[in-house]
C-alpha positions in Angstrom: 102.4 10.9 248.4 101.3 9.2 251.2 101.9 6.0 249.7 105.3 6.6 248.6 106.0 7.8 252.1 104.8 5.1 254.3 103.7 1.6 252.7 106.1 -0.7 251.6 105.9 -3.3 249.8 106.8 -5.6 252.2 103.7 -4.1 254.3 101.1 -4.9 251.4 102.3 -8.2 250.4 102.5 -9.3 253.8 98.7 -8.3 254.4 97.1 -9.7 251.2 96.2 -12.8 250.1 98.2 -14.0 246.7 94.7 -13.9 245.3 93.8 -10.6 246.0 97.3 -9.5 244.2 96.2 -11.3 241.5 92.8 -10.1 241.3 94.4 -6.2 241.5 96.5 -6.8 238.2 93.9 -8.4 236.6 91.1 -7.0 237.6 88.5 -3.8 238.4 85.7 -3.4 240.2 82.8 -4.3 237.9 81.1 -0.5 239.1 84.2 0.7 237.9 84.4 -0.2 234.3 82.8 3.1 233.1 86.6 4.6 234.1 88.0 6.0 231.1 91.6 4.5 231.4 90.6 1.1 233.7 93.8 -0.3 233.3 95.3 2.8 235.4 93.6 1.2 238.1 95.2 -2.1 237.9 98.6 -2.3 239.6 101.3 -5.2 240.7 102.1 -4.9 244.5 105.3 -6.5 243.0 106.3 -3.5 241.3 106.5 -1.5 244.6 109.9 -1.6 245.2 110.7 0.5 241.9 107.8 2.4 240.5 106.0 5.3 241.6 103.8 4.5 239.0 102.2 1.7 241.0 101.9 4.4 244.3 99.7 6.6 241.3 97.6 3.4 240.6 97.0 2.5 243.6 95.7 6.1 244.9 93.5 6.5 241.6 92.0 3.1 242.2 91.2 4.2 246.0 89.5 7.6 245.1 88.0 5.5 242.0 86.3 3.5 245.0 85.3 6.5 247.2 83.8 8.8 244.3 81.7 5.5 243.2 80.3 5.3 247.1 80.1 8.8 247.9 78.6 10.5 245.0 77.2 7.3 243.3 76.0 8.6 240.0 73.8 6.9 237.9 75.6 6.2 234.6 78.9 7.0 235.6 80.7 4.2 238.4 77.4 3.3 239.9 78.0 1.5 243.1 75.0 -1.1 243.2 74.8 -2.5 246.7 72.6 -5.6 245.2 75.0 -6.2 242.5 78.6 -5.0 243.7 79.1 -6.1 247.1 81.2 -9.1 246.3 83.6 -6.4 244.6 83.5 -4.3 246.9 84.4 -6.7 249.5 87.6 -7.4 247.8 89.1 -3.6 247.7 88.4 -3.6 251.6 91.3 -6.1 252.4 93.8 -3.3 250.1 92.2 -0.1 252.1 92.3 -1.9 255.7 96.2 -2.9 255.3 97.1 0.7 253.9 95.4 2.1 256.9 96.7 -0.3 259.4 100.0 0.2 258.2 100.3 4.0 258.4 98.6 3.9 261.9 100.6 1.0 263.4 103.7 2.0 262.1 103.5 6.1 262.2 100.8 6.8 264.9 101.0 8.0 268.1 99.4 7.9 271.2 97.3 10.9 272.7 97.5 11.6 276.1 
């Protein structure tokens, strides 16, 4: 929902690299090929302006993320700091511009 509500499309494409889009169609994190439906975490930032569908791939793929750090299971999306990092260093650039986004854009100051 919060997707939907405040990133646009504009917002993503103008914070990632073409490679990076690229590597999101394409691609998963190699700790998260145990995912039963991988493919539902590949999405096309080009699809943005029409699919909600995208919005849902895009939030599965970032809880896919934070259930593979946080609980790190062995057997089931094992994040392997010796053997994932280059992965992981390429959803960072997705979860920083979401973030930035909904604080630059929606945020306010505290006084």
């Amino acid at each position: 929902m919060v997707l939907s509500r405040y990133v646009e499309y504009s917002d993503l494409k103008g914070s990632l690299s073409d490679e990076l889009i690229s590597y999101y169609y394409n691609e998963v994190p190699s700790f998260l090929k145990n995912v039963s439906d991988s493919n539902g975490l590949k999405f096309s930032i080009n699809n943005l302006n029409n699919s909600e569908k995208t919005y849902g791939k895009i939030a599965r793929r970032l809880y896919a993320i934070r259930n593979s750090l946080v609980h790190n299971k062995e057997g089931e999306n094992h994040f392997n700091p010796l053997n994932d990092e280059e992965d992981l260093k390429k959803e960072i650039p997705l979860m920083k511009a979401i973030a930035e986004t909904v604080i630059i854009k929606y945020g306010t100051t505290v006084e």
